[in-house]
N, C-alpha and C positions, 0 to 999 in steps of 0.2 A: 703691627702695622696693618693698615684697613687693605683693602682690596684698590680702593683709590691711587692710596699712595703707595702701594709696587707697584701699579702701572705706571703713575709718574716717574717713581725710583727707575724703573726697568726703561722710558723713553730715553729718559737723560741720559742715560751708561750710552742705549744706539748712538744718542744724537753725539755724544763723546766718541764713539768707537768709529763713526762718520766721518773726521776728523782726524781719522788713524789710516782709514782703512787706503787711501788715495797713496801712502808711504807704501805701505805694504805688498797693494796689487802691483808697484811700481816693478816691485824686484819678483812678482809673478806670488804671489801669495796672496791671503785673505783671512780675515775674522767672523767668528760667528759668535752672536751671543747667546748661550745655552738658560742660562737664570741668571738670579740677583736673588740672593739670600741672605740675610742674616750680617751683610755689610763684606759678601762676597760675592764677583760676578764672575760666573763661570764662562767660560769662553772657549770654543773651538776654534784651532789654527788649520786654515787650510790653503790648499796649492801648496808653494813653494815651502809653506813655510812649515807645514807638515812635517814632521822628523827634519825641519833642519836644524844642523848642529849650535846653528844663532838665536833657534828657536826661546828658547831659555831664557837671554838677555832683551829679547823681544818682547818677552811678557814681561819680566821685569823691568827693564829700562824702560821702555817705547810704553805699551799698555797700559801698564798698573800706573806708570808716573801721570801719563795723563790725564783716567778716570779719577784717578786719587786727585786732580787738580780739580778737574771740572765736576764730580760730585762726591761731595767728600764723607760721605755715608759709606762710599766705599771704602773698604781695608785690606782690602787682598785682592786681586783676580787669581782664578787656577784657571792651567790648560784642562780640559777635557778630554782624554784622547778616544781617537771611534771603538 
């Protein structure tokens, strides 16, 4: 993949995680996008959602189902933890 197209790849996941993050900050939490590799985007959870115990389902349910809608290069997200 060129240099072009991770940038692109890398906008789309934000502009998807844009799109997430308004749910998340709602209940005092936040997302961060760390990369995009290889048809995985790694992700930092932070505020609320840091070590919570819903943390889990939030990546899978809520995150990964999204990206995986809105660019479907995607195949996974992982949490990243600090």
């Amino acid at each position: 993949m060129t240099n072009q197209e991770q940038t692109s790849l890398r906008e789309r996941v934000q502009a998807a995680l844009q799109t997430i993050r308004p749910h998340l900050q709602a209940d005092g939490g936040d997302v961060e996008l760390v990369d995009v590799q290889d048809g995985v985007a790694k992700v930092r959870l932070k505020g609320a959602c840091h070590g919570c115990p819903m943390a889990v389902m939030t990546l899978q349910m809520g995150i990964e189902r999204v990206l995986r809608k809105e660019v479907p290069e995607i195949q996974r997200v992982e949490n990243i933890a600090d």
